[in-house]
N, C-alpha and C positions, 0 to 999 in steps of 0.2 A: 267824114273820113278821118280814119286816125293819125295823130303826128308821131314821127320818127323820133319820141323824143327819149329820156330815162326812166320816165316812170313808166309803171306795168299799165297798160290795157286792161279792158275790160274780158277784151274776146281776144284771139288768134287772129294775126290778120290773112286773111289770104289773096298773093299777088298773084299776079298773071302777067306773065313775061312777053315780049315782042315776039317768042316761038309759038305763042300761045299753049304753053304751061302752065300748070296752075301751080304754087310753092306757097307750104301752109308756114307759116312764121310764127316763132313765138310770140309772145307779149312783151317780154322783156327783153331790153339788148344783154347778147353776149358779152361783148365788148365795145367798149367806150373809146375812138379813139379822137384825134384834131378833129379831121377834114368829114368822119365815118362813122357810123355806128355798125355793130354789127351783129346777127340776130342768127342764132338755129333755124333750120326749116329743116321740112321734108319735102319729095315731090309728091305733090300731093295722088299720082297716079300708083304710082308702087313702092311709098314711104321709103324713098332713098334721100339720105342724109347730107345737107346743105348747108353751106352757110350765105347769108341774105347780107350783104356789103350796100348799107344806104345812105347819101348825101345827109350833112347835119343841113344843109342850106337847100334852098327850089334853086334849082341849075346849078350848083354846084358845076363850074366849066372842067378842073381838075378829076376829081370823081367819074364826072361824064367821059373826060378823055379816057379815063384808067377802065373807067367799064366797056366803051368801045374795043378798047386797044386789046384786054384780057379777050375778048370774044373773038378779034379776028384772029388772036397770034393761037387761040387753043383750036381752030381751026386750020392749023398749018402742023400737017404730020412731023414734021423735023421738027418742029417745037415742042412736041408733046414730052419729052422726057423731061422739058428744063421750067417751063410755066403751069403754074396751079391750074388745072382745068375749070375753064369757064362754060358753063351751059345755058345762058341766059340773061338778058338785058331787060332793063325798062324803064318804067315812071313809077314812084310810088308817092300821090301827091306834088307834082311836078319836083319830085326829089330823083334824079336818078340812082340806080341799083343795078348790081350785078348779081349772079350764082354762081358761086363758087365750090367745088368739093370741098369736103370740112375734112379735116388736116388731124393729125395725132397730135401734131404739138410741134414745137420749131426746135431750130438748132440750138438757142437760148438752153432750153431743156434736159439739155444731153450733157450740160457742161460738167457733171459728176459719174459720166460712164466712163470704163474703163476705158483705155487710151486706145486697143485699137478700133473698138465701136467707134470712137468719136473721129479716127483718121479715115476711117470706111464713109462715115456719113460726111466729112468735110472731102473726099475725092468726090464723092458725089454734086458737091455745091460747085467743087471746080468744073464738075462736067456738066452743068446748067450755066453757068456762067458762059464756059467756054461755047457753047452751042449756040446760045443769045448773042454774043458778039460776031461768031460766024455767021450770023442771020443779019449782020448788020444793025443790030438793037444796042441800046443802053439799057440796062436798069433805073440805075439813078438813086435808089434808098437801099443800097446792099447792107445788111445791119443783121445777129443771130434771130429775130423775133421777124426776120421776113424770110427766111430759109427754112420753109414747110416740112416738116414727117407726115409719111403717112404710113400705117401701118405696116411695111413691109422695109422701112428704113430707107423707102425713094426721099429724095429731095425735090422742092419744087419752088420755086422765085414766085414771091408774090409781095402786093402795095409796093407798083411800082412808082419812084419820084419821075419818071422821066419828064412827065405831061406837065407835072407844075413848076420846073427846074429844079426837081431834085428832090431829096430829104435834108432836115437838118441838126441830127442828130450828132450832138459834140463827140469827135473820135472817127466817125465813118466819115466826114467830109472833109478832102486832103485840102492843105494849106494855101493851093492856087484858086479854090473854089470863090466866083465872082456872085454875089446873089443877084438869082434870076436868068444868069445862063444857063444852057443845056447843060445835062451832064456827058460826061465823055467817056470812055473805053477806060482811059485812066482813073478815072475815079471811082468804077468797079474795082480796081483793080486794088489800088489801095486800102476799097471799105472792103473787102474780100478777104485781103490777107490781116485789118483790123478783126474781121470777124472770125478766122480760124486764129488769133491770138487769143480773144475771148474765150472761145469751147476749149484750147489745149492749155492755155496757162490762169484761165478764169479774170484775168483783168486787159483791158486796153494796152499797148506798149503805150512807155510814158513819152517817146522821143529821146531820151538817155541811152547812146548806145552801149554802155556798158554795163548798168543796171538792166537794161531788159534781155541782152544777152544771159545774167545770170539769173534773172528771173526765169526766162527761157526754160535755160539749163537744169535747172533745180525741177522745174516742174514736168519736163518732158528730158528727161539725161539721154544723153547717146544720140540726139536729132539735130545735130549742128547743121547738115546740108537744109534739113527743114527750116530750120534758124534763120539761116540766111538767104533762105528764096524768101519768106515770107518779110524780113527787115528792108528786103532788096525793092518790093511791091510799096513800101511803107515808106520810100524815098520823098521828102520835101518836095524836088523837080519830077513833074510829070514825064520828060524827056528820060529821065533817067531811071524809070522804071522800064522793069523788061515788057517787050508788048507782044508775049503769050505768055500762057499757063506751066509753059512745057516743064520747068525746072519745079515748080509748085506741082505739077502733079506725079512727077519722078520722086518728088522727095517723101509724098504723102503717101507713097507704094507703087506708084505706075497703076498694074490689073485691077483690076475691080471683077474679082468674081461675085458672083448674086450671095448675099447675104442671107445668112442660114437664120430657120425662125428659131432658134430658142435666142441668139444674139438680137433679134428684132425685137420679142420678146423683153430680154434685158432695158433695152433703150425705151421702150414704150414703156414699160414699168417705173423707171427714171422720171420720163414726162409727167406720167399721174402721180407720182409722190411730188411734182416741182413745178402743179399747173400754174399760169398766168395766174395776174391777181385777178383777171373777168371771171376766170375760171371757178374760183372758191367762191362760196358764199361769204356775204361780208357778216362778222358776227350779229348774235341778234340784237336788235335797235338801229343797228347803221344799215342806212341805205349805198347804193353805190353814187357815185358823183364823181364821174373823170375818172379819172386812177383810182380814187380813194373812197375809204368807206366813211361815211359822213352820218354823224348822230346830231339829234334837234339843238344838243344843248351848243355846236360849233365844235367838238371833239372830230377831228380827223384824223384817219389814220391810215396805213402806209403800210402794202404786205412787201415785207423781205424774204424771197424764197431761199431755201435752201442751197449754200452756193461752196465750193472748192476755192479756196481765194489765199495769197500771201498777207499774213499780218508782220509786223512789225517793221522794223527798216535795217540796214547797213549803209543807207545812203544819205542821200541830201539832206533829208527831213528828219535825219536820226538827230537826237535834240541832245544827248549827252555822252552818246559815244557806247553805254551799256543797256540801258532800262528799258530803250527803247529797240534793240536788237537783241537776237539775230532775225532776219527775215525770215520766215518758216511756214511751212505749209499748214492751212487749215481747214480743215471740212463740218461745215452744220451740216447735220440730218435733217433736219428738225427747219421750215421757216417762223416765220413769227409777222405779229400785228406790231407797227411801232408810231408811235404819235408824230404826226406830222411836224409837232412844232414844240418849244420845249414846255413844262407845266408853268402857266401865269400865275400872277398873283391873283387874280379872280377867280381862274379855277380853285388856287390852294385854298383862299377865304373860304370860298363854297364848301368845300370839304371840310375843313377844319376849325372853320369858323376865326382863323386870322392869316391877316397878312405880315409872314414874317420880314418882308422889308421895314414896313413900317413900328414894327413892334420891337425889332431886336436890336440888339449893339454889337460889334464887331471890334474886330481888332486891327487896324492900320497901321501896321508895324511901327516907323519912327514916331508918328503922331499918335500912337497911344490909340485909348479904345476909346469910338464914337460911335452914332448913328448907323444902322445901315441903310439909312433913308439919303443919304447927303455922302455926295462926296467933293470935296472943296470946292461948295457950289451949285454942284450938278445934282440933280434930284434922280434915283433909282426908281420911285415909286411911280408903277403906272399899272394898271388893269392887264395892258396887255404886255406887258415886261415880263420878263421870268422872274419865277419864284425864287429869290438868291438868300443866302446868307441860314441852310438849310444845310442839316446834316446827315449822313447817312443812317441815323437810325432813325431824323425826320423823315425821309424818305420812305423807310421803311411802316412808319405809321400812316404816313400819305395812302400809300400800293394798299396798305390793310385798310384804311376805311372807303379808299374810294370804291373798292369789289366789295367793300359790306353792301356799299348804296349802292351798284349796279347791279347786286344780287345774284355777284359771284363769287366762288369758291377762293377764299383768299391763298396767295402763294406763300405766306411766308406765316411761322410760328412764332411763337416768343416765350420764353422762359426762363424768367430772371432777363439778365444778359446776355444769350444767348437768342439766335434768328437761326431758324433753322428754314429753308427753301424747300418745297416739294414740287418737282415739277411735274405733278400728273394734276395741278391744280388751274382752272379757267380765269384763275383773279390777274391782276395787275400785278408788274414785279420790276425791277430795274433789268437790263440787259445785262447781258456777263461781256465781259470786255471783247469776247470773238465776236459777240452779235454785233453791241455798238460799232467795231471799227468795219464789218462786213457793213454794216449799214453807210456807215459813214463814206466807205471808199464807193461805195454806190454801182461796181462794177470798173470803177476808173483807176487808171494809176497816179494820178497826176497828186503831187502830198501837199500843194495850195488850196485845198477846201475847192477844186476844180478847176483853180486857175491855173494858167500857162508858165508864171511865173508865182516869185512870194510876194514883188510891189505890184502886183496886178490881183491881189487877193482883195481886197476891198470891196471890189464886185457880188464877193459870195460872203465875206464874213466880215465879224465885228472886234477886230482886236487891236491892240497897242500903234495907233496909226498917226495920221498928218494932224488929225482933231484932235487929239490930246497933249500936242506939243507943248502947247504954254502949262500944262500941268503936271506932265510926266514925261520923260524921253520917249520921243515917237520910235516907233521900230521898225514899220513898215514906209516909203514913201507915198504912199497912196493913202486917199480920204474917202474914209468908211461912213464921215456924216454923224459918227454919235461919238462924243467923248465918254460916255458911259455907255450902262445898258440900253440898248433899241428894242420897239417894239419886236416879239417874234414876225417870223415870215417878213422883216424889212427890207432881205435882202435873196439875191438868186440863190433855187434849191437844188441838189445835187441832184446825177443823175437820178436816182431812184424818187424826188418828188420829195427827200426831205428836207427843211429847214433848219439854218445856225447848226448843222453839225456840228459846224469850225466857227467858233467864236460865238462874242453875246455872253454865256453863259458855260463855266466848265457843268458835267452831266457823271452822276455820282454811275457806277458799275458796280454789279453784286461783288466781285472778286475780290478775297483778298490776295494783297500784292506780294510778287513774287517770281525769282527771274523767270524768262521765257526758258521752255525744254523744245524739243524736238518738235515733229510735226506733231498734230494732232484733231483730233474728234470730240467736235461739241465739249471742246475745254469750257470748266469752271471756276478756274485758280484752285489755290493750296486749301487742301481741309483747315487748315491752323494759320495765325499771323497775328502780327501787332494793325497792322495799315490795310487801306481800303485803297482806293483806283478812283480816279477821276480821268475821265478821257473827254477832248475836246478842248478850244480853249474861250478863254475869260473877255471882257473889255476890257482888263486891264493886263494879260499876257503879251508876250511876243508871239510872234506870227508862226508857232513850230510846224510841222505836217501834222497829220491824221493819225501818223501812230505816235506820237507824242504820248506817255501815259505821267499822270501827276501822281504820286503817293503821300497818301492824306490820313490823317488819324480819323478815327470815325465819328467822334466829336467835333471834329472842326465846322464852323462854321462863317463861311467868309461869302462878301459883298460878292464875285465871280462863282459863286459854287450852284449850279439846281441842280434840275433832273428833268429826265423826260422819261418817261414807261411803257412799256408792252406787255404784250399777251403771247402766249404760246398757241399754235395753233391746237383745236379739240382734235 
């Protein structure tokens, strides 16, 4: 018998359900997730289109509950507008599985339709929502990536937390949540109005109420009553959220007439230009692994979809009051592949045959120019450390020979002193400062590299902290563990699954610097400039937010500076 596991089969497997069905399954999982994998199928009597939802583990108790539970509540007529229909249960290998009808793509997806596609489809999640609690249910994992499309712009609830206590996805779980209790009415209600923040203003509210009022505002203008039902859901105290829908779905238009298809249309089109990362092949050489696309040599990498998001700040995390504002709208067309982790010294040696830690010298401002292996003490130099004390045209030589040796198309030209970018090209290239901070903000608002606070950033990043006290003014009161550079991946990754966005190492950006303009589309900074862009910060910075941006000569090359690289998607 075969296992449920990532790698491809030989054959197709085909199950046989407790209806005595028969459902042909691929070989490879669709998607990878904790508790589930999950796999295309057909029935195998009149090739109608499934998806196979199957335990990673033999009994799986959570799984087993969620497969029960999906099959009795899709046989409850009242239910059927609000839960993914289920048509089938079983064993596969004492693993249990369900059948599910396979979905266009979730509310995640939509987050770049136009606004009133996206309030058509978020009335809809309120009247699945609302119809499950009328039935006396919980959800329990309300999140955009569990609010189903199917082609005609229906919504449908599915992976549900209820059976295991819940989901625990940072942002969806309100601030009373106990682990291991049930989930309540309220805590839809709060991951409900988190997830119509997500689709209409493209990030989480940060809990600042007057940043995300003007967040709000700016991205959806004129929906103040909307504003304030959804802040109202987003209440700290359970008690003090409203306990119905009724002002949330007044505010999101009340009717709901049936959604015409060229609008359906629209939103499905959205979905396939913005699939999952299960969805996309992973480039060639990498396998899939979890989320990520995983090559022999340990290169992982990390798709960023296409997303509508605010960059820069006017708030907390603005670091100087200009460079870093104004707040402003931005939209990729375009997602991309991005390294999991930032480029090591072992990768760089590999490539280029050295390691610039150990080879160069730097400049320490009062102490004059030394090592960049040493810093009063501290050794920089490790295999798995990032590549520091690297310049943007080093950078640029990096991207060009590592796509010679993967035997891709390299992204970038040179002549003379001139780099010229072509983006129709498959090679390696730095990020443009929209990508990086999309990437970096991970879908979140929060500008502590994910934390709650900036002395509670420790957890996620490696910058000016309690460990470098005795050698430098600490800036943060929390202890990060490394008075220098830390290995990559030392510390928790953002939402999206990448690592040291925020600290360890600043991360050089194609753009040259220049102030922020208005909204915009797949920005690439100024044709012309003196200075380059570094975003992200150092082990030896202050603890600034995510849109923090540094302006660097393009020669510089300092102990806090690498890089990390991506790909454009083909």
């Amino acid at each position: 018998m075969s296992e449920p596991t990532g790698a491809p089969a030989d054959t197709v497997r085909v199950l046989v359900g407790r209806s005595g069905a028969a459902w042909r399954v691929e070989a490879t999982p669709w998607f990878i997730g904790g508790q589930a994998l999950i796999y295309r199928a057909i029935a195998e009597d009149d090739g109608h289109p499934v998806v196979v939802k199957v335990a990673r583990e033999p009994g799986d108790p959570d799984v087993r509950a969620e497969a029960e539970l999906l099959l009795r509540l899709g046989l409850d007529p009242t239910l059927g507008p609000a839960i993914v229909p289920a048509w089938d249960v079983g064993e596969w290998d004492d693993r249990p599985f369900v059948v599910l009808a396979r979905m266009e793509g979730t509310l995640q997806d939509a987050v770049c339709a136009p606004l009133p596609e996206r309030l058509a489809l978020l009335r809809r999640a309120v009247d699945a929502v609302r119809t499950l609690h009328a039935a006396g249910l919980v959800h329990g994992d309300l999140k955009p990536t569990n609010v189903l499309l199917d082609g005609d712009g229906a919504t449908f609830l599915a992976d549900f937390g209820a059976a295991g206590g819940g989901g625990s996805t940072r942002g969806f779980v309100p601030p009373e949540t106990i682990p291991g209790a049930r989930p309540s009415p309220a805590r839809d209600r709060w991951a409900l109005a988190g997830t119509a923040w997500v689709v209409l203003v493209g990030a989480l509210p940060s809990g600042e109420p007057a940043s995300d009022r003007a967040a709000f505002d700016a991205a959806v203008p004129g929906r103040a009553a909307l504003r304030e039902a959804l802040l109202a859901l987003r209440h700290p105290s359970p008690w003090r959220r409203p306990r119905d829908l009724a002002a949330l779905d007044r505010a999101l238009g009340g009717a709901r007439a049936p959604l015409d298809r060229p609008l359906v249309a629209a939103v499905v089109a959205l979905v396939l230009l913005s699939v999952p990362v299960t969805d996309a092949p992973c480039p060639e050489g990498y396998t899939l692994a979890g989320n990520v696309c995983a090559r022999a040599d340990g290169t992982r990498l990390v798709r960023v979809p296409p997303a509508r998001f605010r960059m820069g700040t006017s708030g907390p995390e603005d670091a100087d009051g200009t460079r870093d504002a104004p707040s402003h709208e931005v939209t990729l067309t375009r997602g991309f592949w991005m390294m999991e982790a930032e480029v090591t010294q072992a990768e760089w040696a590999r490539v280029l045959g050295e390691n610039p830690v150990a080879t160069r010298t730097t400049e320490w401002g009062a102490l004059g120019e030394g090592p960049c292996a040493t810093w009063l003490g501290d050794s920089l130099l490790g295999h798995d450390r990032p590549a520091v004390c690297v310049s943007w045209r080093d950078v640029v030589d990096y991207a060009i020979a590592l796509s010679t040796r993967d035997g891709l198309a390299p992204a970038y030209r040179i002549d003379g002193d001139d780099v010229t970018w072509d983006p129709r090209a498959d090679g390696w290239r730095m990020p443009t400062e929209a990508e990086w901070e999309r990437a970096a903000r991970g879908g979140e608002t929060r500008p502590w590299a994910g934390a709650p606070e900036r002395d509670a950033s420790c957890e996620y990043a490696n910058t000016r902290d309690a460990s470098a006290k005795d050698r430098y003014p600490n800036d943060v009161k929390c202890d990060d563990g490394a008075p220098v550079l830390a290995p990559v991946r030392s510390y928790r990754p953002n939402a999206l699954g990448l690592y040291d966005m925020h600290g360890n190492a600043r991360e050089w950006v194609w753009d040259i610097y220049g102030p922020y303009g208005g909204d915009a589309q797949d920005p690439a900074g100024p044709a012309w400039g003196l200075d380059r862009v570094m975003r992200g910060q150092g082990w030896y910075d202050s603890a600034f937010g995510v849109a923090r941006r540094v302006v660097v000569p393009t020669d510089t090359r300092v102990p806090t500076g690498g890089a990390r690289l991506v790909r454009s998607y083909p």
